[in-house]
C-alpha positions in Angstrom: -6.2 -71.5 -28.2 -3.9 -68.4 -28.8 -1.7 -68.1 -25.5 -0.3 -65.2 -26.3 -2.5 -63.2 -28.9 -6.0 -62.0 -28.8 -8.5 -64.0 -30.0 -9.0 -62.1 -32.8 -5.7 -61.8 -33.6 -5.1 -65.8 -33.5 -8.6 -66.1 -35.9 -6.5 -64.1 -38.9 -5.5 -66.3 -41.7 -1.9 -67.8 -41.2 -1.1 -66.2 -37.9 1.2 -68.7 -37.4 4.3 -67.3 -34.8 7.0 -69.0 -32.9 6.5 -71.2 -30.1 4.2 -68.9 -28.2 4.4 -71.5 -25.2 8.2 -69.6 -24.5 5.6 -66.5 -22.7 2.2 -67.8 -22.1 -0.3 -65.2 -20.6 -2.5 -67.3 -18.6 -5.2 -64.1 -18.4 -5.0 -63.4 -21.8 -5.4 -67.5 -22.3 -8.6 -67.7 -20.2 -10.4 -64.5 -22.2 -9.4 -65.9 -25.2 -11.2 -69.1 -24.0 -14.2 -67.5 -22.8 -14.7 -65.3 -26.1 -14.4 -68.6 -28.1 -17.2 -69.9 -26.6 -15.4 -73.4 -25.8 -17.4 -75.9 -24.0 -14.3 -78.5 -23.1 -10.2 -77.9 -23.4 -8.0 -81.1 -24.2 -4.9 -80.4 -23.5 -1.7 -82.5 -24.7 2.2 -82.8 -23.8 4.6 -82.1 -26.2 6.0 -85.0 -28.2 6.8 -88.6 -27.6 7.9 -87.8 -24.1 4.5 -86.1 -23.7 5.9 -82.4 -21.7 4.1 -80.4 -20.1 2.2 -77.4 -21.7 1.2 -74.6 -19.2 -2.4 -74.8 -19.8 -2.4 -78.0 -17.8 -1.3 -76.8 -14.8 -3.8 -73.9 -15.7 -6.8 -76.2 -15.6 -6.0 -78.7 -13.1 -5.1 -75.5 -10.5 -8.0 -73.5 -11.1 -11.4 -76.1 -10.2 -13.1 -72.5 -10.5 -13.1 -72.5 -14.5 -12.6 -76.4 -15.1 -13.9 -79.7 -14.5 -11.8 -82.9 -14.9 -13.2 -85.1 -17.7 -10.8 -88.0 -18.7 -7.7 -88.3 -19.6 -4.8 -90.8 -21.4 -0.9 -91.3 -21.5 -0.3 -87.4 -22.9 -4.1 -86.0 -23.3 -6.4 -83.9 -20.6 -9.8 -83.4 -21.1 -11.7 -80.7 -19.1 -15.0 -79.0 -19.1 -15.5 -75.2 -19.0 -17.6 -74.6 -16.2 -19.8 -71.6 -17.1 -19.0 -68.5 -16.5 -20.3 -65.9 -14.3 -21.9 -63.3 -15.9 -20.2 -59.6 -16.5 -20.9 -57.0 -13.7 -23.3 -54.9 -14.6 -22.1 -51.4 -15.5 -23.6 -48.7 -13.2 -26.1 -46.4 -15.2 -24.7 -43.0 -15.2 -26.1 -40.7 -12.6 -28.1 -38.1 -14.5 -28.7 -39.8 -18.1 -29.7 -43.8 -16.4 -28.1 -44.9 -19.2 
């Protein structure tokens, strides 16, 4: 999941950029996740020594979003809860619409 592009922008064909974990964008993370449509997130550490990736500490801290499902030595699985539905946009006072 794009961490620091739009989702549409991480969809295009070899959109590949430098570690984009050096400036994550949590908001930008979680609409990318909820345009995508994801029903569960596994998230894994970096490498043998298995570091941290910030979308860890993004699901553990927010029980709002995510449900703990299971986990091993480097991997976290999580459900996405579902999410609450858009605010309705006031109708304009002389058209309704």
């Amino acid at each position: 999941m794009p961490t620091e592009l739009t989702w549409a922008q991480g969809r295009e064909p070899f959109r590949l950029s430098p570690e984009a974990r050096r400036a994550p964008d949590h908001a930008r993370w979680l609409a990318n996740l909820r345009e995508s449509g994801a029903r569960y997130v596994v998230v894994s550490g970096i490498g043998d020594e298995c570091t941290p990736v910030p979308e860890q500490a993004w699901c553990r801290d927010d029980t709002s979003h995510f449900e703990f499902v299971a986990e091993d030595r480097c991997a976290t699985a999580w459900r996405v809860r579902d999410w609450p539905a858009a605010p309705a946009r006031p109708s304009h006072p002389e058209t309704g619409r």
